[in-house]
GURO-541978 format. One record per residue (C-alpha): residue in one letter; x, y, z. Coordinates in Angstrom, 1 decimal. Layout:
node sepa: a | east: X | north: Y | up: Z
...
% end
This chain:
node sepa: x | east: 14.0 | north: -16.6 | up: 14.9
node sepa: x | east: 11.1 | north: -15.3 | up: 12.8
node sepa: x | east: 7.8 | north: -16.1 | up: 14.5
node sepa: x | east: 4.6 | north: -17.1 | up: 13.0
node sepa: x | east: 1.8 | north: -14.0 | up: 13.9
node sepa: x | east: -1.4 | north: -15.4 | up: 14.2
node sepa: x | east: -4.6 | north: -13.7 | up: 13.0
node sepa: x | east: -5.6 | north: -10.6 | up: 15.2
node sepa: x | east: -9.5 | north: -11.5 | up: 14.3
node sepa: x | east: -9.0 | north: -14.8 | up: 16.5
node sepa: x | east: -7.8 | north: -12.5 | up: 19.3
node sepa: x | east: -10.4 | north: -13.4 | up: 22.6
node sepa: x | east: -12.6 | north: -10.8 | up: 24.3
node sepa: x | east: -11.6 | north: -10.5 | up: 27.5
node sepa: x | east: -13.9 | north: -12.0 | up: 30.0
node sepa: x | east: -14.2 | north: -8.1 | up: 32.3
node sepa: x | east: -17.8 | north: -7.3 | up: 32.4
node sepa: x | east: -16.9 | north: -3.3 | up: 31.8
node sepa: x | east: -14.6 | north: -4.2 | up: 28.7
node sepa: x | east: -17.8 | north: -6.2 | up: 27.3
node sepa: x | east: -20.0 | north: -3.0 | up: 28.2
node sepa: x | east: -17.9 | north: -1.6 | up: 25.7
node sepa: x | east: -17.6 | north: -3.8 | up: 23.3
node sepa: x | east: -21.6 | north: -3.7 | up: 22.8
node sepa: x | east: -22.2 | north: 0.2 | up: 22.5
node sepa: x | east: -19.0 | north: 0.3 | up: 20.1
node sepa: x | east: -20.7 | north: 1.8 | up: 17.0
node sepa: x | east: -19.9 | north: 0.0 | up: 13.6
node sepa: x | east: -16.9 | north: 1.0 | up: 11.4
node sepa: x | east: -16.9 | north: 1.5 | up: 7.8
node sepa: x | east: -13.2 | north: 2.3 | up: 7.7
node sepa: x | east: -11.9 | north: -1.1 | up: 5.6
node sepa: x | east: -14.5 | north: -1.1 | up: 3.5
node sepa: x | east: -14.3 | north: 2.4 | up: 2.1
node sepa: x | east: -10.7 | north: 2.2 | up: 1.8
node sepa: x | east: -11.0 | north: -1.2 | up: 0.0
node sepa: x | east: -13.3 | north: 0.5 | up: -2.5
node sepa: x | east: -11.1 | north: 3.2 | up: -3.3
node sepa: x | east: -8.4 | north: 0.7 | up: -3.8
node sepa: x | east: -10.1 | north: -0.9 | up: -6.2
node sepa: x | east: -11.3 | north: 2.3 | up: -7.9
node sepa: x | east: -7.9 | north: 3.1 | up: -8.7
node sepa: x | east: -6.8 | north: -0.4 | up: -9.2
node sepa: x | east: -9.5 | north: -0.6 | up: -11.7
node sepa: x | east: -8.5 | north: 3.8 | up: -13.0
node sepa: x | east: -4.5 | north: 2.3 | up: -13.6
node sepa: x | east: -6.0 | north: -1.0 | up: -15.0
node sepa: x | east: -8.0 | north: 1.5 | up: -17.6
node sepa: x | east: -4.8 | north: 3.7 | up: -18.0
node sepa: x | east: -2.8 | north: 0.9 | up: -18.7
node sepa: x | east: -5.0 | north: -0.6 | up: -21.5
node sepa: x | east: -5.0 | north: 2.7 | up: -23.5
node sepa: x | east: -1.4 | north: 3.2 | up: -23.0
node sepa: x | east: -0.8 | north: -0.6 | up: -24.4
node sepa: x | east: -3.3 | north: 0.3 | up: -27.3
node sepa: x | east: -1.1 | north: 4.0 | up: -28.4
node sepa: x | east: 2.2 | north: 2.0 | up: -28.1
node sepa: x | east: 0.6 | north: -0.6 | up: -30.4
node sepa: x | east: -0.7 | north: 1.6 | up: -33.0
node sepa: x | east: 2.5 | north: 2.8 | up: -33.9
node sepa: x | east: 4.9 | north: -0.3 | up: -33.7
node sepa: x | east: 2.0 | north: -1.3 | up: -36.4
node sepa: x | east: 3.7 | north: 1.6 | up: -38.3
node sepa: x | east: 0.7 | north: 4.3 | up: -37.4
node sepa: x | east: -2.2 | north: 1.6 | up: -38.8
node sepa: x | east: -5.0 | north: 0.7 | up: -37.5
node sepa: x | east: -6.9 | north: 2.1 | up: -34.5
node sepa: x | east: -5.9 | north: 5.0 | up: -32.7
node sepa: x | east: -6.4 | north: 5.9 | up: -28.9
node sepa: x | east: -4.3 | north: 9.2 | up: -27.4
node sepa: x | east: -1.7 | north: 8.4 | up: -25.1
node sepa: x | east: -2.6 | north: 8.9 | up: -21.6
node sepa: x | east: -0.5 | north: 10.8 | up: -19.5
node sepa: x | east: -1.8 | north: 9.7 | up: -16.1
node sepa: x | east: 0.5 | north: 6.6 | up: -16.9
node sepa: x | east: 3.2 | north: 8.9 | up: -15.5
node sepa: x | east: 2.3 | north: 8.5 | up: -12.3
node sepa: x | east: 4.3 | north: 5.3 | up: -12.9
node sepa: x | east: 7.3 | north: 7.3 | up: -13.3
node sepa: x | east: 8.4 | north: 8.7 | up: -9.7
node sepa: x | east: 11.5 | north: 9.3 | up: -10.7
node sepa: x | east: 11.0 | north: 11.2 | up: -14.0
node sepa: x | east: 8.3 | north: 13.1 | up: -11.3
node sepa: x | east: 11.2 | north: 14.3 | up: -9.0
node sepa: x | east: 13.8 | north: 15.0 | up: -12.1
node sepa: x | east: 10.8 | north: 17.7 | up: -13.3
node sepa: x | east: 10.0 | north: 18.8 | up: -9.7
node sepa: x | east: 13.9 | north: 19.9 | up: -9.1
node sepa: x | east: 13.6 | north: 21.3 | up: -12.7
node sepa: x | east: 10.2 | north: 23.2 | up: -11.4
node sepa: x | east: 12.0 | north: 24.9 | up: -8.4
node sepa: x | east: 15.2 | north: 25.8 | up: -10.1
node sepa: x | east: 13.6 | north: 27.4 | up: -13.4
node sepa: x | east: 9.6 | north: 28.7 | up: -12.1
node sepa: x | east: 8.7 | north: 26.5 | up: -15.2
node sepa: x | east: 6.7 | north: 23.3 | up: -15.9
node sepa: x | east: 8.9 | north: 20.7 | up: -17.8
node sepa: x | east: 6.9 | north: 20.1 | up: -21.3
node sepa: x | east: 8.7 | north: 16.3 | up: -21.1
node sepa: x | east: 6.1 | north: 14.4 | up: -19.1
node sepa: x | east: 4.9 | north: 16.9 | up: -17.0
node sepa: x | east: 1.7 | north: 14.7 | up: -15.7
node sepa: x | east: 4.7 | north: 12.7 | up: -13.3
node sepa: x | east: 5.5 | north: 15.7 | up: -11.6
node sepa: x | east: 2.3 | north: 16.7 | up: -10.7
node sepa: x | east: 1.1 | north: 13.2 | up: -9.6
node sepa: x | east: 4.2 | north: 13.2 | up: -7.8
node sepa: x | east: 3.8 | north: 16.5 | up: -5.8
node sepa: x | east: 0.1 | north: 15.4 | up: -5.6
node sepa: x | east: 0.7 | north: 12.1 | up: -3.8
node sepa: x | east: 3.4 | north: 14.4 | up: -1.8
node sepa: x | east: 0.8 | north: 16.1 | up: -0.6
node sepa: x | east: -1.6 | north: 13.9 | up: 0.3
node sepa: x | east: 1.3 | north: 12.7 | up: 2.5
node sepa: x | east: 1.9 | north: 15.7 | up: 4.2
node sepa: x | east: -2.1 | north: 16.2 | up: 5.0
node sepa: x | east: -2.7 | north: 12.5 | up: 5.7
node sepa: x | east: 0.5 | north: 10.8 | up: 6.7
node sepa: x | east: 1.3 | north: 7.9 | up: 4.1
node sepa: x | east: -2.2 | north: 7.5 | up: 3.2
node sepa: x | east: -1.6 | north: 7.0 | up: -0.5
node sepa: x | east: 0.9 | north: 3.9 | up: 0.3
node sepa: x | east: -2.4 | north: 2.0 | up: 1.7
node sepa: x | east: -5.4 | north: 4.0 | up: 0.0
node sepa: x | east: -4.5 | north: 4.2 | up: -3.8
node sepa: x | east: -1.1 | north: 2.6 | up: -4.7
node sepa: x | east: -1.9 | north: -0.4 | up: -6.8
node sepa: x | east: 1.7 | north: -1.8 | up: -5.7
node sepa: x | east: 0.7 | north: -1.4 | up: -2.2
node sepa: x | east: -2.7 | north: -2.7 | up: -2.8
node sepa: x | east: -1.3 | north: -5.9 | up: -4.2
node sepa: x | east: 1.1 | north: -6.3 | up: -1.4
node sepa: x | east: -1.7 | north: -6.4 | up: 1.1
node sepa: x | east: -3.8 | north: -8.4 | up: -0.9
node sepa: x | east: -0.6 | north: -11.2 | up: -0.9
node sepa: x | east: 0.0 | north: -11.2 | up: 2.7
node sepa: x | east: -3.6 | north: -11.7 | up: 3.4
node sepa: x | east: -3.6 | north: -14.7 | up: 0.7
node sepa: x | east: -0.3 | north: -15.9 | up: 2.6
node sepa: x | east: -2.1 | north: -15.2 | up: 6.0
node sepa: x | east: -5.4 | north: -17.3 | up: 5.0
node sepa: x | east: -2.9 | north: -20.4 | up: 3.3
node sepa: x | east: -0.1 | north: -20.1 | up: 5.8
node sepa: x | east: -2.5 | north: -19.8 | up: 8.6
node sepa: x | east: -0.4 | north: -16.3 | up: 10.0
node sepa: x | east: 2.7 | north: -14.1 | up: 8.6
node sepa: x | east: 6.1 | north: -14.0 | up: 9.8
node sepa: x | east: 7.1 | north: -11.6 | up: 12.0
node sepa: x | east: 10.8 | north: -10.9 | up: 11.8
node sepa: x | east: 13.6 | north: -10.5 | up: 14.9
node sepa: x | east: 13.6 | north: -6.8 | up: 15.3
node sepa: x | east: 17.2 | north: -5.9 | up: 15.0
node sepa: x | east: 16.4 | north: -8.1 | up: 11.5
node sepa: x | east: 13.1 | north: -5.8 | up: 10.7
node sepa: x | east: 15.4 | north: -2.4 | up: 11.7
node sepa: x | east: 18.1 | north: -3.5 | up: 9.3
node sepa: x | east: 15.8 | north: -4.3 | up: 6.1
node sepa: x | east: 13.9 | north: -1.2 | up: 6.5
node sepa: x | east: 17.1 | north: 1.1 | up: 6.3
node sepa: x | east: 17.4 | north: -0.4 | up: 2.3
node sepa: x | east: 14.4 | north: 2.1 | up: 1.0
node sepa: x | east: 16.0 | north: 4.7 | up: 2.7
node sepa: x | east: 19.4 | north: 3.7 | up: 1.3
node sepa: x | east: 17.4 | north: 3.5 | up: -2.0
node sepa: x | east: 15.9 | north: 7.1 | up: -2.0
node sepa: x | east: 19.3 | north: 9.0 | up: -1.0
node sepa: x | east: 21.3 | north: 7.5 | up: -4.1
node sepa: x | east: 18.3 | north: 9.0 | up: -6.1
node sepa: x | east: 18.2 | north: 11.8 | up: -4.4
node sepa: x | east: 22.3 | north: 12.3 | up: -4.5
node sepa: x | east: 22.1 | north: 11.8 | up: -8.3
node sepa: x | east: 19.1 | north: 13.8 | up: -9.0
node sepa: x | east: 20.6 | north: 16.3 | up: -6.4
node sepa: x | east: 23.5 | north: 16.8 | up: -8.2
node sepa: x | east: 22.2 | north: 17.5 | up: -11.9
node sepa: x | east: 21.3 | north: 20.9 | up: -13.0
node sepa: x | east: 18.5 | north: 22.2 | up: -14.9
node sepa: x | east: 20.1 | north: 22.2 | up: -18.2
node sepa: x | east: 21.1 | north: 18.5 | up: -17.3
node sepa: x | east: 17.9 | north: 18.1 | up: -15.9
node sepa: x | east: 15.9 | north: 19.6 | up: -19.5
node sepa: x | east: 18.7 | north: 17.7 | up: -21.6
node sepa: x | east: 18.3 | north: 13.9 | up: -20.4
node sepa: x | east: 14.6 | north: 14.2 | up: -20.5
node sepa: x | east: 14.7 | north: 15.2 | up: -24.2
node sepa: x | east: 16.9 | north: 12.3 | up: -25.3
node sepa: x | east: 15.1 | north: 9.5 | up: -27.1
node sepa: x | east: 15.7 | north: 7.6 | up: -24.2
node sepa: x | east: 13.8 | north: 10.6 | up: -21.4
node sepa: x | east: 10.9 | north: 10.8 | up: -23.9
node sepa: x | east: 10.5 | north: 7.0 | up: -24.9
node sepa: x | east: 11.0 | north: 6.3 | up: -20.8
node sepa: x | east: 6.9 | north: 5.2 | up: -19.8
node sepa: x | east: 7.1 | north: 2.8 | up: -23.2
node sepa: x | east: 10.4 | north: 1.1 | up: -21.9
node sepa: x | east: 8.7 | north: 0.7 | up: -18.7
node sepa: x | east: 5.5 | north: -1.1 | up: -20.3
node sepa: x | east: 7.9 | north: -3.2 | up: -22.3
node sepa: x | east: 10.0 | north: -3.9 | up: -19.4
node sepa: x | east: 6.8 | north: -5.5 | up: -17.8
node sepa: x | east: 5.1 | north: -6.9 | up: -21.1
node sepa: x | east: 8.9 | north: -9.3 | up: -22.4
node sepa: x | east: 9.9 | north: -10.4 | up: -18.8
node sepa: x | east: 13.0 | north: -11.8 | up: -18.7
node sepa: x | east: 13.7 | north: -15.2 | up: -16.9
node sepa: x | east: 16.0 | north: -12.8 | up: -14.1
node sepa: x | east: 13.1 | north: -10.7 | up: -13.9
node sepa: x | east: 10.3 | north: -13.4 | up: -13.5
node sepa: x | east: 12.3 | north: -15.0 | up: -10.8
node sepa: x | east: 12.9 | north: -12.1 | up: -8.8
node sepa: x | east: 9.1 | north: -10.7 | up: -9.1
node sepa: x | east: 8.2 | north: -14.8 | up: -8.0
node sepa: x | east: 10.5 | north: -14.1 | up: -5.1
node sepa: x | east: 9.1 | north: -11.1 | up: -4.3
node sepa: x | east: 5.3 | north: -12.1 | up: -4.4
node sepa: x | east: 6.6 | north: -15.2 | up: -2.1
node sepa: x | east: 7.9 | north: -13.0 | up: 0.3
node sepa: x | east: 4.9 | north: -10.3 | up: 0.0
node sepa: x | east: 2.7 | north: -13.4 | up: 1.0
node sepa: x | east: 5.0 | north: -14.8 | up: 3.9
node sepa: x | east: 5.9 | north: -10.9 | up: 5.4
node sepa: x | east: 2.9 | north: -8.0 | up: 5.5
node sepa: x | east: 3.7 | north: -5.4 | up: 2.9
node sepa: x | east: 7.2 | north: -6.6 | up: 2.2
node sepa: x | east: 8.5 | north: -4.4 | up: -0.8
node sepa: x | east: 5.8 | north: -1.4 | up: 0.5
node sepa: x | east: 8.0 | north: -2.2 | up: 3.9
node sepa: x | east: 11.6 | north: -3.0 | up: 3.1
node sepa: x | east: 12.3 | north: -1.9 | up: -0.9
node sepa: x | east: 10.0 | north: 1.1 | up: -1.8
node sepa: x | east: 11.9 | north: 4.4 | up: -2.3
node sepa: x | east: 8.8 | north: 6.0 | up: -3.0
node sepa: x | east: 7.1 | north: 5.0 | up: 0.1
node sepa: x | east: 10.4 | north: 5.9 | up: 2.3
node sepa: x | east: 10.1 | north: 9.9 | up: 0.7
node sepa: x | east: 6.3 | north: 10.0 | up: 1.4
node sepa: x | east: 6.8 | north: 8.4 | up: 4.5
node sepa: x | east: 9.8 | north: 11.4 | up: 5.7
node sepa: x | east: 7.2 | north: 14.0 | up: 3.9
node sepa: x | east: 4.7 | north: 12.1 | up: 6.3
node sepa: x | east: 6.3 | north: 14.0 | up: 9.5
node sepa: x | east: 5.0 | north: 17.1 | up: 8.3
node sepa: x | east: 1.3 | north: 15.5 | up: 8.6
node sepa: x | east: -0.9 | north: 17.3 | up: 11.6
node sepa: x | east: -2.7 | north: 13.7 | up: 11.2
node sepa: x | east: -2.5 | north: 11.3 | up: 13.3
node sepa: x | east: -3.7 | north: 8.2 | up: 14.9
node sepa: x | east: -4.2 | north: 9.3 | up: 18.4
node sepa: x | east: -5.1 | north: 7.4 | up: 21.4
node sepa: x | east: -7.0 | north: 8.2 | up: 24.6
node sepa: x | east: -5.3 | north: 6.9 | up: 27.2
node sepa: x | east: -8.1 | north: 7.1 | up: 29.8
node sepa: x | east: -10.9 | north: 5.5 | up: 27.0
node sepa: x | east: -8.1 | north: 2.1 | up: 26.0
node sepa: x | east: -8.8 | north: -0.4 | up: 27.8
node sepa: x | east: -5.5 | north: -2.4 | up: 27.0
node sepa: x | east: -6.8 | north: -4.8 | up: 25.0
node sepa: x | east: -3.5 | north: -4.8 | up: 22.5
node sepa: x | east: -5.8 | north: -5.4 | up: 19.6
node sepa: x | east: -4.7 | north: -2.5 | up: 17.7
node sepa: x | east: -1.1 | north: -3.3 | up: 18.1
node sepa: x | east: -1.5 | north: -7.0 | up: 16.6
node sepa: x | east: -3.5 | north: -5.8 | up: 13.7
node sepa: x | east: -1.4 | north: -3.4 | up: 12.8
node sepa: x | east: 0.6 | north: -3.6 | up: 9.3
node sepa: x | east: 4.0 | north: -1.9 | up: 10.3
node sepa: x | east: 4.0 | north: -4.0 | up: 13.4
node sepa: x | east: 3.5 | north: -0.4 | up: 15.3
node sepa: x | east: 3.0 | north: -0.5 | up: 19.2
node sepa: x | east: -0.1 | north: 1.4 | up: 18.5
node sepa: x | east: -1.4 | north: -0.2 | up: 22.3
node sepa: x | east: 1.5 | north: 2.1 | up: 23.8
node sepa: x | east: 2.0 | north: 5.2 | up: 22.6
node sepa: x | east: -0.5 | north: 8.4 | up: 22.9
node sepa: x | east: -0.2 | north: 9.5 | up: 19.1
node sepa: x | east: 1.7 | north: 7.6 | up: 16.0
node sepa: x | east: 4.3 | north: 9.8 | up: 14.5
node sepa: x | east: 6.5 | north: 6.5 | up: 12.7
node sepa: x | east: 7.4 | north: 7.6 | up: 9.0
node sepa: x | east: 6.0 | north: 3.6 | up: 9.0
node sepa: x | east: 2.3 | north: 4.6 | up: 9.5
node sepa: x | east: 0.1 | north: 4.3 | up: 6.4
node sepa: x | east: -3.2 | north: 5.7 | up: 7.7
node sepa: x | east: -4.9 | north: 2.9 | up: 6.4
node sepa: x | east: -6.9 | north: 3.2 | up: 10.1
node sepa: x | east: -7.1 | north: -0.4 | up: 10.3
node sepa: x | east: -5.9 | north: -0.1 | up: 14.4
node sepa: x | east: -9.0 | north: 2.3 | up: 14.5
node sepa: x | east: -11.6 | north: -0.5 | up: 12.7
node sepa: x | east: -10.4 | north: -3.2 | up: 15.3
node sepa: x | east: -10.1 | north: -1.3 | up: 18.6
node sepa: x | east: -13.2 | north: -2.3 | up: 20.5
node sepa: x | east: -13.3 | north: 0.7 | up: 23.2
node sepa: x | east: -15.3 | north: 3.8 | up: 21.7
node sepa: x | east: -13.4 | north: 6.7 | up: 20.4
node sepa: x | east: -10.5 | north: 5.2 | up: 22.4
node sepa: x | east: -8.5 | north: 5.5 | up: 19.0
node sepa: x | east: -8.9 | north: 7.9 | up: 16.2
node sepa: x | east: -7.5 | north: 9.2 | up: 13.3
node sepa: x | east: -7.1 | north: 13.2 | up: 14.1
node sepa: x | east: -5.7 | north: 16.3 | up: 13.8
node sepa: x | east: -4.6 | north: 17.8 | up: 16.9
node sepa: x | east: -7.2 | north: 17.7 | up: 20.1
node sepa: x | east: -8.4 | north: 20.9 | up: 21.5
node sepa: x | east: -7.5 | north: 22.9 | up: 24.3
node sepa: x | east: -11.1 | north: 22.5 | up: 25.9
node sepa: x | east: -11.0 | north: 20.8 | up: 29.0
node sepa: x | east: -14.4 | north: 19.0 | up: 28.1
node sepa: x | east: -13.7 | north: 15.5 | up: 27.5
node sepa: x | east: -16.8 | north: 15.5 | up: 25.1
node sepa: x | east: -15.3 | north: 17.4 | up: 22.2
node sepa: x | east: -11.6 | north: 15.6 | up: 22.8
node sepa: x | east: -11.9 | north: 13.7 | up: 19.1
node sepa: x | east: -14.0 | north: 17.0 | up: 17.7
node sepa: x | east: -11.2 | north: 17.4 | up: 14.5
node sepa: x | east: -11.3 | north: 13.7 | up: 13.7
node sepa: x | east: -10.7 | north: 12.6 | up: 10.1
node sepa: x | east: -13.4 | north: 9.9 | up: 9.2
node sepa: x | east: -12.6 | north: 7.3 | up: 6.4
node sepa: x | east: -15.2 | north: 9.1 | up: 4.2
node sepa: x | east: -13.4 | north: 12.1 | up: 4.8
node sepa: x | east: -10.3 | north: 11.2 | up: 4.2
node sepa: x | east: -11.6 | north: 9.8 | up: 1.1
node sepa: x | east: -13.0 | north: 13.0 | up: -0.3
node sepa: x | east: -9.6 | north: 15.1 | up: 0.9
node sepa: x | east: -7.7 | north: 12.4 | up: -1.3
node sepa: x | east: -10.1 | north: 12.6 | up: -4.4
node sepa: x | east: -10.2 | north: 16.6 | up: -4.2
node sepa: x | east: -6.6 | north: 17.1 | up: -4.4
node sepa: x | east: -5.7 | north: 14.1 | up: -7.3
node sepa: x | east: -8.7 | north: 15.2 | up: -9.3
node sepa: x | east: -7.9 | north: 19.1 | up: -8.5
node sepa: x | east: -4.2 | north: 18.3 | up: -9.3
node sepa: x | east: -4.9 | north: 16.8 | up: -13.0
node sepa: x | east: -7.7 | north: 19.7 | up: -13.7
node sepa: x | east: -5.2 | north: 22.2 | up: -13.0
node sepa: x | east: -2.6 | north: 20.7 | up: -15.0
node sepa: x | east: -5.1 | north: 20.4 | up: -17.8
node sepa: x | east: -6.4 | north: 23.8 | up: -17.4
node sepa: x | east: -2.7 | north: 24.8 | up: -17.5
node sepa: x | east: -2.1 | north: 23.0 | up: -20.9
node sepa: x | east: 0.4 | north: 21.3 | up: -18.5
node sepa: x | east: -1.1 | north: 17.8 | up: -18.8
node sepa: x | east: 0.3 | north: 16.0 | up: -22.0
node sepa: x | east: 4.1 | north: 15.4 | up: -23.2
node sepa: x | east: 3.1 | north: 17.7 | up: -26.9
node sepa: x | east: 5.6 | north: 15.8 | up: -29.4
node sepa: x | east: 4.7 | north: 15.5 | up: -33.1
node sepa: x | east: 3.8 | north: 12.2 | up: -34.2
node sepa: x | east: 6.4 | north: 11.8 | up: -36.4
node sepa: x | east: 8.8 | north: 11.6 | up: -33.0
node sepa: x | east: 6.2 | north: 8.5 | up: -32.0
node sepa: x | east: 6.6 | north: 6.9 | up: -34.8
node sepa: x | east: 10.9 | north: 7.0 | up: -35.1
node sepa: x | east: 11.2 | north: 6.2 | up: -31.4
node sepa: x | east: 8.5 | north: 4.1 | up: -29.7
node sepa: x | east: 8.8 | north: 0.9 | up: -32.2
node sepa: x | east: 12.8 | north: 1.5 | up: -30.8
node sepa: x | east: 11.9 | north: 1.6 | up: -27.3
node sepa: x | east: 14.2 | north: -0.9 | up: -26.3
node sepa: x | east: 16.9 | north: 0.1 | up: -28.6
node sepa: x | east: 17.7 | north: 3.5 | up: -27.4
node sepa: x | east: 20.6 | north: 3.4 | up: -24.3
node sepa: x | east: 20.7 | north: 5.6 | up: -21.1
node sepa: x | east: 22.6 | north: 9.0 | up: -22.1
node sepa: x | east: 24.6 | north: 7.9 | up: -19.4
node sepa: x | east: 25.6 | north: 4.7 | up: -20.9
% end
C-alpha cells in the first residue's frame, strides 16, 4: 500500500558529536533559492508571452480592429511536438522550416541544456514542472506528507511517458520531409499555437475534470505528470544520459545521514549510490541543499585524476553557474534564430485574418 512520506525537514540530527562537528562548519546553500527565482522569472517570461499571444489572437477575431501587438513566437516553445516535426525536417533537408521555426529551436535548446545539465530544464524553467512542485508542496503542507507509491506500482506508471514519446516518435519517425513541410502548411499546422490557447481558454467539462484530477494527484504524489505522463520530460530525461553532469557523492565525506535520499523528488537512493546517472534526475540539487556533511554531495562534472583529496569537487557546477549556462544558451539560441531571420512564422496578414477567427474549425489533415 501507498505510504504517507513525511517531511525530510523534520528529519532529527543525529545525536554523534563528529556528525554535529559537521553540521556547524557546513557553509550555507543558496541552491533553492536561486532556482526558485529563475522559476519564477520564466513563470513570470511565459506569463508575459502568453498575454501578448492572447492580445494578437484577439485583434483579429475582432476582424483586424482595435489594438495591435505582434505575435510572439517564443509561445512555440509550447509546441514540443511541432519542435520535433521541424527538427526531423532540419536534419533531412539542411533547412530551417519557415512554419514556426521558434519551436524547433526552443526545442533543441532545452535538448541541450539536457545533455549539459542532465534534466535541469524539467525543474529550473518549465512552468508545468514548476506548478507541479508547487502542488505537492501545497499537498505536503495540507496533507501533512505525500504518498509514496509500492515500487513495482511507481516502475509501472513511469513506463506511460516512455510509452507516450515512442508513439510520437514512431509517427513522426515515419513521415518524410515533404509530409513533414506539407502538414505544417495546412490551415490546421499554421493555426496549431491558437488551437492550443483556445483549447485552454473554452475548457470543456471532460477537460476540467481531468486537469482537477490531475492537480489532485500532483498535490497527493511529488511531480506526478512531470513523473508519470510527460513525453517531453521522458526525451530530455534519455537525452539526459549524455550529460557529463552529475550529482556525485563522496563516499568517504557522507556521513549516512539518508537526508538526501528522503528529500529527494524522484524518490532516488541518492544516500547509496557514488554518482546519479537515473534519466529520473532533474538537477534541481535539492539532495545537495539538504545534505549536512561538507562537499559530501555535489553537483559535478567528472573528478580529477589528482590524488589530492583537496581539489576532488574542483569542476563542480554551482547553482549560480548553472544558472548562467542555462540563460546563455536560451538567450544565445533565440538571438541566433533572430539574427538568422529564423525567429518568426512570416505569413501575410491576410492568412491571420481567414484562419485564426476559424481556429477551432479547421480538422487534423489526418482526419
Amino acid at each position: 500500500m501507498a505510504t504517507l512520506a513525511a517531511d525530510p525537514n523534520r528529519v532529527r540530527e543525529t545525536a554523534d558529536p563528529h556528525r554535529k562537528k559537521l553540521i556547524r562548519r557546513l557553509k550555507p546553500d543558496y541552491s533553492q533559492r536561486i532556482r526558485h527565482a529563475v522559476q519564477a522569472a520564466f513563470a513570470m517570461l511565459n506569463g508575459w508571452l502568453g498575454i501578448q499571444f492572447y492580445l494578437w489572437v484577439r485583434y483579429y477575431e475582432r476582424g483586424a480592429t482595435g489594438f495591435y501587438v505582434p505575435r510572439p513566437a517564443g509561445v512555440e516553445g509550447w509546441l514540443p511536438i511541432a519542435g520535433l516535426m521541424n527538427t526531423k525536417y532540419l536534419f533531412i533537408t539542411g533547412q530551417v522550416p519557415p512554419i514556426h521555426p521558434a519551436a524547433m529551436y526552443l526545442f533543441l535548446c532545452f535538448l541541450l541544456i539536457s545533455i549539459l545539465l542532465k534534466k535541469a530544464f524539467c525543474s529550473w524553467l518549465c512552468p508545468v514542472g514548476t506548478l507541479s512542485e508547487s502542488m505537492w508542496r501545497l499537498g505536503r503542507w495540507l496533507f501533512k506528507g505525500n504518498l509514496r507509491l509500492p515500487r513495482w506500482l511507481d516502475l509501472l506508471l513511469r513506463s506511460l511517458k516512455h510509452v507516450l514519446l515512442a508513439l510520437f516518435v514512431i509517427f513522426i519517425g515515419f513521415m518524410s520531409a515533404d509530409t513533414l513541410s506539407s502538414f505544417m502548411e495546412t490551415p490546421y499546422g499554421l493555426m496549431v499555437d491558437v488551437r492550443m490557447m483556445n483549447f485552454f481558454r473554452d475548457l470543456s467539462s471532460t477537460a476540467i475534470v481531468i486537469f482537477g484530477a490531475l492537480l489532485l494527484m500532483s498535490m497527493l504524489i511529488e511531480n506526478f505528470w512531470c513523473r508519470y505522463l510527460c513525453p517531453y520530460g521522458a526525451l530530455l530525461g534519455i537525452g539526459s544520459l549524455l550529460s557529463p553532469a552529475r550529482i556525485r557523492r563522496d563516499q568517504d565525506a557522507c556521513i549516512d545521514c539518508a537526508k538526501c535520499a528522503r528529500v529527494c523528488p524522484s524518490h532516488l537512493p541518492v544516500d547509496q549510490l557514488v554518482q546519479i546517472r537515473s534519466v529520473e534526475c532533474n538537477a534541481c540539487m535539492a539532495c545537495v541543499a539538504v545534505c549536512p556533511a561538507q562537499d559530501a554531495l555535489q553537483f559535478a562534472l567528472p573528478p580529477s585524476k589528482a590524488p589530492d583529496p583537496a581539489t576532488r569537487w574542483r569542476r563542480t557546477i554551482g547553482p549560480l553557474a548553472a544558472a548562467l549556462v542555462m540563460a546563455y544558451i536560451f538567450f544565445g539560441a533565440v538571438l541566433l534564430a533572430r539574427s538568422t531571420n529564423h525567429w518568426q512564422t512570416n505569413l501575410p496578414r491576410s492568412v491571420y485574418m481567414q484562419f485564426v477567427p476559424l481556429a477551432n474549425e479547421l480538422n487534423h489533415p489526418g482526419m
